[in-house]
FIDOGU-249580 format. One record per residue: residue in one letter; x, y, z of N, C-alpha, C in turn. Coordinates in steps of 0.2 Angstrom, whole numbers, plus 5000, padded with zeros to 4 digits. Layout:
% residues N
SITE;A;X;Y;Z;X;Y;Z;X;Y;Z
...
END
This chain:
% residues 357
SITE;X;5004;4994;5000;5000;5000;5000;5004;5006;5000
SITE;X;5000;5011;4999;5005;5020;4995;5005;5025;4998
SITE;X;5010;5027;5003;5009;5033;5007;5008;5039;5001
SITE;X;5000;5043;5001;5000;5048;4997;5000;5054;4999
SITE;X;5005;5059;4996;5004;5066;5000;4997;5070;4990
SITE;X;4994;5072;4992;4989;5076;4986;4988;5083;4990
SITE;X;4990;5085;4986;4990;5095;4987;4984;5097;4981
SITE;X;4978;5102;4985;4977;5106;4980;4975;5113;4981
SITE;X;4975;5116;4975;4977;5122;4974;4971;5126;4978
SITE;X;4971;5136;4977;4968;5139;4979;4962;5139;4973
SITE;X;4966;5139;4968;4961;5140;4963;4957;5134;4959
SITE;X;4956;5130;4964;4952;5123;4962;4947;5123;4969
SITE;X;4949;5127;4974;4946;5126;4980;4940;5130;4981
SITE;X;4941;5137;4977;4936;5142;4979;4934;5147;4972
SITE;X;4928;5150;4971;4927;5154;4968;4929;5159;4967
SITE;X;4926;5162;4961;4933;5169;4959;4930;5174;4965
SITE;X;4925;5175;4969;4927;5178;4973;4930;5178;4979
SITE;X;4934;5171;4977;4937;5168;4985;4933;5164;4990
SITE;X;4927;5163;4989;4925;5159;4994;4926;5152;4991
SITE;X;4926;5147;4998;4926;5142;4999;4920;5135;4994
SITE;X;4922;5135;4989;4917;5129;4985;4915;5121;4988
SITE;X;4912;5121;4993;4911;5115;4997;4911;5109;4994
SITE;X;4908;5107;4990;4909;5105;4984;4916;5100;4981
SITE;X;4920;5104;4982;4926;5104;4979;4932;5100;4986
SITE;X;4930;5104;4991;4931;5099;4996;4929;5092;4997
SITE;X;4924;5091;4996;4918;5084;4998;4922;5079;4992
SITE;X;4923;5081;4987;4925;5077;4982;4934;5075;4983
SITE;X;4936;5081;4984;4944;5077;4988;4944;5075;4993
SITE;X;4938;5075;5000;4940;5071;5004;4936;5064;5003
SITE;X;4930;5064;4998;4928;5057;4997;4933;5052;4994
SITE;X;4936;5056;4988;4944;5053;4985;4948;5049;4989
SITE;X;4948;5053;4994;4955;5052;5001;4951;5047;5005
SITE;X;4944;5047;5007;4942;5041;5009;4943;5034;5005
SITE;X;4939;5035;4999;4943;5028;4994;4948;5026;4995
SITE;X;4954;5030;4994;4959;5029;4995;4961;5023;5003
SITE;X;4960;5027;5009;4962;5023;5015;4957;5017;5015
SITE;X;4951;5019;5011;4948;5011;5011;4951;5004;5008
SITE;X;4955;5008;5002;4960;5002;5000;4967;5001;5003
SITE;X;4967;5003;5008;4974;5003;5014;4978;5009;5014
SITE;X;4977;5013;5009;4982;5019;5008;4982;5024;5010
SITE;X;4989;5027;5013;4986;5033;5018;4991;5039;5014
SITE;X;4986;5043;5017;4987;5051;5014;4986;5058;5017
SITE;X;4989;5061;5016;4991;5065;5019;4990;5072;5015
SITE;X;4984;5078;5014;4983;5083;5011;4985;5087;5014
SITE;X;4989;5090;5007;4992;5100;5010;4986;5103;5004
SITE;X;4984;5108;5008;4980;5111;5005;4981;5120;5004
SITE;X;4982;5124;5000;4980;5131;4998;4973;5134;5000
SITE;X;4973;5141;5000;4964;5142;5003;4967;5146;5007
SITE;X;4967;5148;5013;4965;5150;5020;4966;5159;5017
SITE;X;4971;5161;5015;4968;5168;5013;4963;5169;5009
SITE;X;4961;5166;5004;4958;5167;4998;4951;5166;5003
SITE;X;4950;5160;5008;4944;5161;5013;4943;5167;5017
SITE;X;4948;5169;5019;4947;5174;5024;4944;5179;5022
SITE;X;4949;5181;5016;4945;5189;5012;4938;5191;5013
SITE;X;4935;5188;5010;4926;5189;5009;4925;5189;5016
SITE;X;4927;5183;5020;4925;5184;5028;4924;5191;5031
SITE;X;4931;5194;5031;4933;5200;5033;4930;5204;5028
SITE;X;4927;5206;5023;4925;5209;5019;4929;5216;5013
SITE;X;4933;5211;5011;4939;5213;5011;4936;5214;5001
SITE;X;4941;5214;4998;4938;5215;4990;4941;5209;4987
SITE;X;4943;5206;4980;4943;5200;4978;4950;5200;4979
SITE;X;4954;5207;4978;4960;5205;4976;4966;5206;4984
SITE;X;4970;5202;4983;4975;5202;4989;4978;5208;4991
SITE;X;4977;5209;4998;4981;5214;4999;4989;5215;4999
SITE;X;4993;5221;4996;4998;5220;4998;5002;5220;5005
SITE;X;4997;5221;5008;5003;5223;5017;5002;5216;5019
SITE;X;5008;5213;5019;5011;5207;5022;5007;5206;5030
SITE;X;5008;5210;5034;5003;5209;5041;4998;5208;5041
SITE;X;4992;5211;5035;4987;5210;5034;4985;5204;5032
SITE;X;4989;5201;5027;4989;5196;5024;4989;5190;5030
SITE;X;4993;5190;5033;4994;5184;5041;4989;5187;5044
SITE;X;4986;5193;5044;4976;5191;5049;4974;5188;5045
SITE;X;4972;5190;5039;4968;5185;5033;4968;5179;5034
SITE;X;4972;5175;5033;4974;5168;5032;4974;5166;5043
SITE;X;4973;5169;5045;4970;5167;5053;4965;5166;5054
SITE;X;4959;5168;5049;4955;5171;5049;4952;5165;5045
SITE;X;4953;5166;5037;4952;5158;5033;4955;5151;5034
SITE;X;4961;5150;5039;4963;5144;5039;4958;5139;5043
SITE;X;4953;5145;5050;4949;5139;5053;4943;5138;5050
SITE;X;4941;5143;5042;4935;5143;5041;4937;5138;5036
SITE;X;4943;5136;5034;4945;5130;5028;4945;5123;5031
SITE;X;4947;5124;5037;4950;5117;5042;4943;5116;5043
SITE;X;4935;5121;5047;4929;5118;5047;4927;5113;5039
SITE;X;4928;5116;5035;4926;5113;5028;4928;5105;5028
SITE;X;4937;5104;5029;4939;5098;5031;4937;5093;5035
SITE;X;4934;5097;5040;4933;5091;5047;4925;5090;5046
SITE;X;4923;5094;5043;4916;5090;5041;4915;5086;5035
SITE;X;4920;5086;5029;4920;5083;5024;4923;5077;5026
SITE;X;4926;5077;5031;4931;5070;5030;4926;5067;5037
SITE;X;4924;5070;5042;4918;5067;5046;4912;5062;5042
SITE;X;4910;5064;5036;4905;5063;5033;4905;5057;5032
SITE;X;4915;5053;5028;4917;5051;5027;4918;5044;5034
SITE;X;4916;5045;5041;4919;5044;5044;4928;5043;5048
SITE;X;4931;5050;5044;4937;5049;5044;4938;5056;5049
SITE;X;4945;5056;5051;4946;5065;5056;4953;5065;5053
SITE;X;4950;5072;5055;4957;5077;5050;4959;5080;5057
SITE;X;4964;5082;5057;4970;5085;5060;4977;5090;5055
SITE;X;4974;5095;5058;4976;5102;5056;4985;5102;5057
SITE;X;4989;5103;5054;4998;5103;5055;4998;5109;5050
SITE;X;5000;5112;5054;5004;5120;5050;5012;5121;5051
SITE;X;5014;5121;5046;5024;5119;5043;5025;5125;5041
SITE;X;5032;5128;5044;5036;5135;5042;5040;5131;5039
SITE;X;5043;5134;5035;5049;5134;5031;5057;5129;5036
SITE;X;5058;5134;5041;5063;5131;5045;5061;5123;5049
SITE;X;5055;5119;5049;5055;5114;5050;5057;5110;5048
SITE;X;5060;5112;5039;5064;5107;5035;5071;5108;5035
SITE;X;5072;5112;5041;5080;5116;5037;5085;5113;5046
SITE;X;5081;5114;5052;5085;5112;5057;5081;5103;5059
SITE;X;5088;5100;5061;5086;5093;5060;5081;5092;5067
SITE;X;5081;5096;5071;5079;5095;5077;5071;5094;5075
SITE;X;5069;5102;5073;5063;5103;5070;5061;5097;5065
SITE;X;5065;5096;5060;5062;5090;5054;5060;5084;5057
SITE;X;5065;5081;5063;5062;5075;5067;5053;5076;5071
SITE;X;5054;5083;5073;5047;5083;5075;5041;5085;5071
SITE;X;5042;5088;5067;5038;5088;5061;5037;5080;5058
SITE;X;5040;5076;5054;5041;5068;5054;5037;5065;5060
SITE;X;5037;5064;5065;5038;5061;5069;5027;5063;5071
SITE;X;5025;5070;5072;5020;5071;5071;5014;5068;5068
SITE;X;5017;5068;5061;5013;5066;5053;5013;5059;5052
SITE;X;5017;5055;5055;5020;5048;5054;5016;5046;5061
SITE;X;5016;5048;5065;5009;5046;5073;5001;5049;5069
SITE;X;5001;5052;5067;4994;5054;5064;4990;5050;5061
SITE;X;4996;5049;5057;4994;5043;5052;4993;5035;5053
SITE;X;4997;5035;5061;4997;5028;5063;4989;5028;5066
SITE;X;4988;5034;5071;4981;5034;5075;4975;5034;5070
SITE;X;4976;5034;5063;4972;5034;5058;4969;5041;5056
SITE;X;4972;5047;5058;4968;5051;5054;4972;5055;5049
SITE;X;4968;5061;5044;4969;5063;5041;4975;5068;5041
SITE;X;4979;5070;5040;4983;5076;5042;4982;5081;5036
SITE;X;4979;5087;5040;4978;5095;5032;4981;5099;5034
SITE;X;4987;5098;5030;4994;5104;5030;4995;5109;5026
SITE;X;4996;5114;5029;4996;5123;5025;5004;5124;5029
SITE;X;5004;5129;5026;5011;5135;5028;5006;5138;5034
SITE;X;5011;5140;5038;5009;5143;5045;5009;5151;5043
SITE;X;5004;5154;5038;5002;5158;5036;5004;5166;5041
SITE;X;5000;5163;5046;4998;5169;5051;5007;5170;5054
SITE;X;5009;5166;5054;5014;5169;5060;5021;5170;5053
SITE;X;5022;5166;5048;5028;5165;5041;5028;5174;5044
SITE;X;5037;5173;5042;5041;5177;5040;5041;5179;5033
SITE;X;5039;5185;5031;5039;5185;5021;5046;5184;5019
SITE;X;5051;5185;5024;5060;5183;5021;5060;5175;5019
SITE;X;5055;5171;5025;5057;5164;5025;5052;5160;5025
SITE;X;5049;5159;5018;5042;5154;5018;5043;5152;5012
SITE;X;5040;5147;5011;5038;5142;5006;5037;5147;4997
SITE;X;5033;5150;4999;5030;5156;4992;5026;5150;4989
SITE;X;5024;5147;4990;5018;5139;4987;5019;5135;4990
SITE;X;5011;5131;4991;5012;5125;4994;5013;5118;4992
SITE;X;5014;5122;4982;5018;5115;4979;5023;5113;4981
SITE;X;5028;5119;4984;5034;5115;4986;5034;5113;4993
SITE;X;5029;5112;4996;5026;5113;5006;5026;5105;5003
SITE;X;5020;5105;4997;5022;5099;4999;5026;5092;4995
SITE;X;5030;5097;4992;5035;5091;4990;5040;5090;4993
SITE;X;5041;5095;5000;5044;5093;5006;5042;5088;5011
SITE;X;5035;5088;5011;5033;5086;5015;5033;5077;5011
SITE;X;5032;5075;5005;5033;5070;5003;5040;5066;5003
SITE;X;5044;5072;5004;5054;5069;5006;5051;5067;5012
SITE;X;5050;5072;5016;5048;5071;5024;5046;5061;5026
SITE;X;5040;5062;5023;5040;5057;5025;5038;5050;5021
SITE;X;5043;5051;5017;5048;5046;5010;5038;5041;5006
SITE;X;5036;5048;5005;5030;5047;5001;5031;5041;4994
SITE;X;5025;5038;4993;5026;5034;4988;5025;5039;4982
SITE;X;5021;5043;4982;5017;5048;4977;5014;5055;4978
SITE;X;5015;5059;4974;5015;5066;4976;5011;5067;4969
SITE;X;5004;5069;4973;4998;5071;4967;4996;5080;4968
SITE;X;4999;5082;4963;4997;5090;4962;4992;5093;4960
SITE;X;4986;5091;4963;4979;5096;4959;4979;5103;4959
SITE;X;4977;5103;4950;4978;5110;4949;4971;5109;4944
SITE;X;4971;5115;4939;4964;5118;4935;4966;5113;4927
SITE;X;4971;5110;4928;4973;5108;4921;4976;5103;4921
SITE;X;4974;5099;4915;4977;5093;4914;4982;5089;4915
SITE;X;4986;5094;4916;4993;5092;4917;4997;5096;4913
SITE;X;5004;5096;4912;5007;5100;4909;5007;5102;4902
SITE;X;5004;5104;4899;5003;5105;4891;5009;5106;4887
SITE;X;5010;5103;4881;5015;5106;4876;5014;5112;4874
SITE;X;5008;5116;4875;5010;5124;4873;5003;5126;4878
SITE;X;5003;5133;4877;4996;5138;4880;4990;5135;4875
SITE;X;4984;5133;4878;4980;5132;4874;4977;5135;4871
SITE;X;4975;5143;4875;4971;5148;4871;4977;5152;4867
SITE;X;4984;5148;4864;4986;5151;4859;4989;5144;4854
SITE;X;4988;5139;4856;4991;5131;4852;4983;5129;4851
SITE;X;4981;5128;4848;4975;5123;4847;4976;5116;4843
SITE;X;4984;5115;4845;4987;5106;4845;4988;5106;4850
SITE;X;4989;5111;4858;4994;5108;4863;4992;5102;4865
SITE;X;4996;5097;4868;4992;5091;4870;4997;5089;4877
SITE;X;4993;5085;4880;4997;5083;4887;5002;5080;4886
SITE;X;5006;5084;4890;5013;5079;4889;5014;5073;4897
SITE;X;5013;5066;4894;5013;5061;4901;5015;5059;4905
SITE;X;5022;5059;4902;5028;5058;4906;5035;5062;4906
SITE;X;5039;5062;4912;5044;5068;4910;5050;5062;4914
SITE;X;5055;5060;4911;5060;5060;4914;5065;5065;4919
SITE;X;5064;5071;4915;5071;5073;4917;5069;5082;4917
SITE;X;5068;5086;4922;5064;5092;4921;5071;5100;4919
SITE;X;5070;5100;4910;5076;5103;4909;5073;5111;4909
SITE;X;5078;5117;4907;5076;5124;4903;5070;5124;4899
SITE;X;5069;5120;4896;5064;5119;4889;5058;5119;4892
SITE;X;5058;5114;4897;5052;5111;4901;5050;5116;4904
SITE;X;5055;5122;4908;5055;5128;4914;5050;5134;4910
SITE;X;5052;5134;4906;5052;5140;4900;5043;5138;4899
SITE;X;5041;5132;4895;5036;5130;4893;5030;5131;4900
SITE;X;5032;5129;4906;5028;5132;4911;5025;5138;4911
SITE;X;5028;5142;4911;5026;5149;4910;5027;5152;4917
SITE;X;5024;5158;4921;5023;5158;4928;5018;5156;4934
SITE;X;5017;5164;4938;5010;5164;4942;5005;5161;4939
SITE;X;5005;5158;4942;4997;5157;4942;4989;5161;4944
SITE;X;4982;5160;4946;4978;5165;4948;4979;5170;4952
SITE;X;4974;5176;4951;4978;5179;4957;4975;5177;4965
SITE;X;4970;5171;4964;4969;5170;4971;4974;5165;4975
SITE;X;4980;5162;4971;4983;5160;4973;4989;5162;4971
SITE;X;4996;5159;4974;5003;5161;4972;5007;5157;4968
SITE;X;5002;5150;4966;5007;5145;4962;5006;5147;4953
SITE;X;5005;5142;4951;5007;5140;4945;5007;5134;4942
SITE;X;5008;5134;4937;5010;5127;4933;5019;5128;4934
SITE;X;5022;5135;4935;5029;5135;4936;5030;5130;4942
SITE;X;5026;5132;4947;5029;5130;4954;5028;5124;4957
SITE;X;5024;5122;4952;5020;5112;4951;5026;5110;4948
SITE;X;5030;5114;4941;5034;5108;4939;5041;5110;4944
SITE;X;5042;5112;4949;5047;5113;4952;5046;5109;4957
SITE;X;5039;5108;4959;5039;5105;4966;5040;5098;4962
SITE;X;5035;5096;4958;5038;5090;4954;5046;5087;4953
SITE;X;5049;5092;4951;5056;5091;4954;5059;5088;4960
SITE;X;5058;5094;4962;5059;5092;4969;5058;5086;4972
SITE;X;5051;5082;4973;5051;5077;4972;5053;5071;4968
SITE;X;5053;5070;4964;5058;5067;4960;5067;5066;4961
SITE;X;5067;5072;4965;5076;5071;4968;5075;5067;4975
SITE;X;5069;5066;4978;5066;5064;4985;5065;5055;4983
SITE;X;5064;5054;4975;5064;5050;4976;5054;5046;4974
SITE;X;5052;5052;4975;5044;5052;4976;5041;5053;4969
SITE;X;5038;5049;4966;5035;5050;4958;5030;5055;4959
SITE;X;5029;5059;4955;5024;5064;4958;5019;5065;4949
SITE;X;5015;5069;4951;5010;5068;4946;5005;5075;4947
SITE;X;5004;5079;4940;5000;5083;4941;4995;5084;4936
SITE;X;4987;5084;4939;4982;5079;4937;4978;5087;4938
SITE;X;4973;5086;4937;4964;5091;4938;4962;5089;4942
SITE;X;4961;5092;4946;4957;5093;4951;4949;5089;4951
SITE;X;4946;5091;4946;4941;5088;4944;4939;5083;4942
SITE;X;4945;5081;4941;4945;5074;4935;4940;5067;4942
SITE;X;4937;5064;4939;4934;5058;4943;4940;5054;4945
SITE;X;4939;5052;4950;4945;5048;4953;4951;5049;4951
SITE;X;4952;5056;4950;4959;5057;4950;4965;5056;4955
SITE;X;4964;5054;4961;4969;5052;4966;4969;5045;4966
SITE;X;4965;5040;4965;4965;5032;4963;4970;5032;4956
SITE;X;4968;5037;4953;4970;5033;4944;4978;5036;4946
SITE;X;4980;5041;4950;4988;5044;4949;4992;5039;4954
SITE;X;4989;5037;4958;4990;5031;4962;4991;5025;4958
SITE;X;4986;5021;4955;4987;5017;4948;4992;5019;4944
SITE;X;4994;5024;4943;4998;5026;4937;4991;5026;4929
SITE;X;4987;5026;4931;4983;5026;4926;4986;5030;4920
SITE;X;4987;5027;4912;4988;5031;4908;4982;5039;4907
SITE;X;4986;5044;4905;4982;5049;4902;4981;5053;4909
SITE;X;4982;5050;4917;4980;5053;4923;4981;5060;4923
SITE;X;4987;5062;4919;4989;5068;4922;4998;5070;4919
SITE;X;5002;5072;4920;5009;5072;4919;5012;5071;4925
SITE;X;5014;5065;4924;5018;5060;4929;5027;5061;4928
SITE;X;5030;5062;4934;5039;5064;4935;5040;5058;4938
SITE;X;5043;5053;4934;5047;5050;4935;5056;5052;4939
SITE;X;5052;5047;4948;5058;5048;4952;5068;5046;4951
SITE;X;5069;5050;4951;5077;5049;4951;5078;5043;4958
SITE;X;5084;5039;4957;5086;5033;4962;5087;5034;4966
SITE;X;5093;5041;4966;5095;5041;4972;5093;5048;4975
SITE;X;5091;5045;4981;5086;5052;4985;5092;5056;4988
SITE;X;5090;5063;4987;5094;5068;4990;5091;5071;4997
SITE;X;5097;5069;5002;5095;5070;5010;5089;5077;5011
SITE;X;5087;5077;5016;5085;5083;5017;5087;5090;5016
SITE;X;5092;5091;5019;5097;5099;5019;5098;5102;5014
SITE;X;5101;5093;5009;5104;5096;5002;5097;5099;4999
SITE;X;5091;5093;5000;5085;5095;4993;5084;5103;4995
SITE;X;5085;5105;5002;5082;5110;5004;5086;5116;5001
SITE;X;5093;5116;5001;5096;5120;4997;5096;5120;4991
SITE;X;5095;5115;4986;5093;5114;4980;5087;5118;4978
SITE;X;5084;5117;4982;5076;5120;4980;5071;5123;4981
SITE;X;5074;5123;4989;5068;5128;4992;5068;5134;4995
SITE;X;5077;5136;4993;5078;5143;4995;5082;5145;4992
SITE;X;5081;5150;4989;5082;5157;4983;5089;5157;4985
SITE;X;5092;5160;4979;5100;5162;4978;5100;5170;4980
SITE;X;5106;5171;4984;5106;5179;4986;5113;5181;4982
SITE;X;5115;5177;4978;5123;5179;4977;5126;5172;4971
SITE;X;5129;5174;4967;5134;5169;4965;5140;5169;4964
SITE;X;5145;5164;4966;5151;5163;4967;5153;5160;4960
SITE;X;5158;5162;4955;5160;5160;4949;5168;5156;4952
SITE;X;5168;5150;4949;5174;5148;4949;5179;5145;4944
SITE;X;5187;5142;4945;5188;5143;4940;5188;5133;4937
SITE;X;5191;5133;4930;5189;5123;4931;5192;5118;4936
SITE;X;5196;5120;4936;5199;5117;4942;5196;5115;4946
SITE;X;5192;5119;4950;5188;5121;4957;5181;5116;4954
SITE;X;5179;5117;4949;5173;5115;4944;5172;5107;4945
SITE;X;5180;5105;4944;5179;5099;4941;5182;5096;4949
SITE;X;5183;5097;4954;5186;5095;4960;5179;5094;4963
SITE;X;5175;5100;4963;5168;5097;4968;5163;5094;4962
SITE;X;5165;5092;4956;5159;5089;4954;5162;5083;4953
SITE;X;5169;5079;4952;5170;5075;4954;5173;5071;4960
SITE;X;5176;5075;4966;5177;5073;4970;5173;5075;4978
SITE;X;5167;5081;4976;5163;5080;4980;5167;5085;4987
SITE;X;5170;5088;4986;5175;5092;4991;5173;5099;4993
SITE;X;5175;5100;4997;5171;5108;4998;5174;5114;4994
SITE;X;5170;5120;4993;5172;5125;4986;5178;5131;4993
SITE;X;5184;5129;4991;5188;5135;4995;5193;5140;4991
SITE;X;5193;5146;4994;5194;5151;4990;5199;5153;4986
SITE;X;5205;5149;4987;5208;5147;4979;5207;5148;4973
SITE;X;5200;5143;4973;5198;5142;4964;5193;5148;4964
SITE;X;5193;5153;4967;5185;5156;4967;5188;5164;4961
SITE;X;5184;5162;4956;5188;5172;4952;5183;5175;4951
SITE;X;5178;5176;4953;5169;5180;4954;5166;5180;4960
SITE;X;5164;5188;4960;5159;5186;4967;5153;5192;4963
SITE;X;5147;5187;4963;5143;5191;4959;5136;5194;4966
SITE;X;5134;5198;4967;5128;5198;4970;5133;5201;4978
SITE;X;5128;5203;4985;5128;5206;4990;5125;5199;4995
SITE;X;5128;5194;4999;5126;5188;5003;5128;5190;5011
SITE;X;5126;5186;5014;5129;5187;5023;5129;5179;5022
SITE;X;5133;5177;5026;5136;5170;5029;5128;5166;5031
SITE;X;5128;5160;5029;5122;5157;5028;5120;5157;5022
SITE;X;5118;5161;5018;5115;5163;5011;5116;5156;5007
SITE;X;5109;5157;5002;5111;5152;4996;5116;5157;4990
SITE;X;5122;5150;4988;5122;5155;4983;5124;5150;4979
SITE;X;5121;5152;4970;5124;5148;4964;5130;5147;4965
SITE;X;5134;5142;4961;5140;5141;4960;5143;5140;4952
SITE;X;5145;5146;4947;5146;5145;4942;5153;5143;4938
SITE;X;5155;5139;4932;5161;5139;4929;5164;5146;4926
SITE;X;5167;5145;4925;5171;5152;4920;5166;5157;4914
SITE;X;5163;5149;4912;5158;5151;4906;5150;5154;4908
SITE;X;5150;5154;4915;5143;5158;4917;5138;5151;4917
SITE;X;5141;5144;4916;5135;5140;4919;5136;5138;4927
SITE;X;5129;5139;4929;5128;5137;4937;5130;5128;4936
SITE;X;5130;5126;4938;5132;5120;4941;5130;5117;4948
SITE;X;5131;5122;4953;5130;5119;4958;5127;5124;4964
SITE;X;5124;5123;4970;5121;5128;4974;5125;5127;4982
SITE;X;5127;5131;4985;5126;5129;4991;5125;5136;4997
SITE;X;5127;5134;5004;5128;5139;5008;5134;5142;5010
SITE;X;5136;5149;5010;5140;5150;5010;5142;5152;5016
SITE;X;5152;5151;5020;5150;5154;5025;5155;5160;5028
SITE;X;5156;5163;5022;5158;5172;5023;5151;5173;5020
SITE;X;5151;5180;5022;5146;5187;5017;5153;5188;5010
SITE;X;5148;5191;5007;5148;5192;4999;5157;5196;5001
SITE;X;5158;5200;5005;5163;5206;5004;5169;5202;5010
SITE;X;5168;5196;5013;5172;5193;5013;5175;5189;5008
SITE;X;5170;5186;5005;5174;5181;5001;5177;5185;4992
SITE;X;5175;5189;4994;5179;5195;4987;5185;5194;4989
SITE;X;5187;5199;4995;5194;5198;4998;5199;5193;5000
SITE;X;5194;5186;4999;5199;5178;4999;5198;5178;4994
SITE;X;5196;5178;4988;5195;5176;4980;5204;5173;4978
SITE;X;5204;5168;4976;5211;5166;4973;5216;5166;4980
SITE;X;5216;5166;4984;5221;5165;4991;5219;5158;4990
SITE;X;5227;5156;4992;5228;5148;4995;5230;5150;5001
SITE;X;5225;5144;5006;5228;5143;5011;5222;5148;5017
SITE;X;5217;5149;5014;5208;5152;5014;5204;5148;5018
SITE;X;5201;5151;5021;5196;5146;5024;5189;5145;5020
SITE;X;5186;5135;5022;5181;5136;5017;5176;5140;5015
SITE;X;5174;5142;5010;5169;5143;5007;5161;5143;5005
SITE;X;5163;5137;5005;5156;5134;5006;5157;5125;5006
SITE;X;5156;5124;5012;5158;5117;5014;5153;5112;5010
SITE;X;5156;5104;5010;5153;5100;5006;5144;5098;5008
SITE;X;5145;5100;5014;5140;5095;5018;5133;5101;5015
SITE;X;5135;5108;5013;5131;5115;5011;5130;5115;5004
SITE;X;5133;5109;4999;5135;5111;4994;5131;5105;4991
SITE;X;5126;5106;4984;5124;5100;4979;5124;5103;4974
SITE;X;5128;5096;4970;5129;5098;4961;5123;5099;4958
SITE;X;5121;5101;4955;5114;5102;4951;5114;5097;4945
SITE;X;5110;5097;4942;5110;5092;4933;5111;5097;4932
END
């Protein structure tokens, strides 16, 4: 049987006025019931809680910009979303249990264990777990920015069989429909290049903040976790059975890579923005991409961008291709000043550092 993490979106969840489509609820958690009927346990991150709050508070369609106001908002819809859950899956005979994840609970091992250890007891007691970003209290410097990536951390988290992305669309198209009137579903992806990034496009609606972008990223992401992920309609009839099946046509399915990448690394890979990149020269190039060694400032002849110690930063060759991501541990205007010195302290240690494809 298939531990399933299924995410869906803001804009499958509610009206264009932001309210809550009940409806739409009832049919995911009747999904998620079939599903444990067949022994399968699952685990829903859901979108929603500002887009519910708005209309509550009687606010207008569109999002506010003040960051403060945005964390009432989503304090305000996350319990009017959690009610919708706990009656949808009540109906069901099932219970749901509410888990709100920052950012930092994938980055420090102490929190990952309790995070882990939560969700894997939830699921033992038998219930539901419905995870969102901790809206009201995130940091705008340190959050997720979509809960496609929430939960294709959470599918590393807890070494998920399958990561189902509902969205408003088929799956990932070979072109914009209302500008291709051939595009057609593309169903499988080995390997997620430029071409594929490009063809995503961005934002998605504006009551939500993902995308088809941030689906094919979370897809990534999962896929280096090891996790085959799939992103299917929201709509579609037994779309959580058939992406579990592997049912052809279900959706666009990402075929997982072998070997999974630890937590810290996936985390720096992919879920925290570059503030600077370090250009280095081949030498340095080909030592940490063959021997796996940490980047010291010898081989370093670029310091591009403004970073403080900890930051992500790219790691480039001579030619301007990135190669590699990690953390750094001088600021940007230290590591200017070690550039080319032997005999420098490191720069971005191995255990902070992953090669990219």
């Amino acid at each position: 049987m298939s531990l399933v993490v299924a995410k869906i979106g803001t804009s499958s969840l509610t009206d264009p006025a932001g309210r809550i489509v009940p409806s739409a609820i009832n049919k995911l958690c009747g999904e998620v019931a079939s599903l444990r009927k067949d022994g399968h346990r699952v685990v829903v991150v859901t979108s929603g809680a500002i887009a519910a709050g708005l209309p509550l508070l009687g606010m207008s369609e569109q999002r506010p910009p003040d960051p403060a106001v945005l964390q009432a908002v989503s304090a305000v819809g996350q319990a009017h979303l959690v009610d919708h859950y706990n009656r949808a899956l009540a109906s069901h005979g099932l219970l749901g249990g509410q888990v709100l994840l920052a950012p930092l609970d994938f980055v420090h091992r102490k929190q990952y264990l309790h995070a882990r250890q939560t969700l894997r007891l939830l699921l033992d007691l038998g219930v539901v777990p419905v995870v969102n970003e901790n809206d009201a209290i995130a940091d705008d410097e340190i959050r997720f920015g979509d809960n496609d990536r929430l939960a294709a951390l959470v599918s590393h988290l807890l070494s998920a069989d399958v990561l189902v992305l509902l969205t408003d669309q088929p799956g990932l198209l070979s072109g914009d429909p209302r500008l291709d009137g051939q595009a057609s579903l593309i169903e499988e992806i080995v390997a997620v290049d430029e071409k594929l990034e490009a063809l995503a496009g961005g934002a998605g609606s504006e009551r939500g903040s993902g995308g088809m972008a941030s689906k094919l990223a979370a897809a990534k992401i999962a896929a280096w976790s090891g996790v085959r992920a799939v992103i299917a309609a929201a709509g579609r009839d037994e779309v959580l059975a058939d992406a579990v099946a592997g049912t052809p046509g279900v959706g666009t399915v990402f075929v997982p890579r072998p070997e999974r990448l630890p937590a810290r690394k996936l985390w720096i890979a992919f879920a925290v923005g570059a503030s600077g990149r370090i250009v280095v020269d081949e030498g340095a190039r080909a030592a940490l991409e063959d021997r796996g060694v940490s980047l010291l400032a010898a081989g370093i002849i670029g310091v591009e961008g403004m970073f403080d110690a900890d930051d992500a930063v790219e790691l480039a060759g001579p030619d301007g291709t990135v190669f590699a991501k990690g953390l750094a541990r001088q600021p940007a205007t230290v590591v200017r000043e070690l550039a080319g010195r032997r005999g420098a302290p490191e720069v971005v240690h191995r255990d902070d550092l992953v090669i990219l494809p």
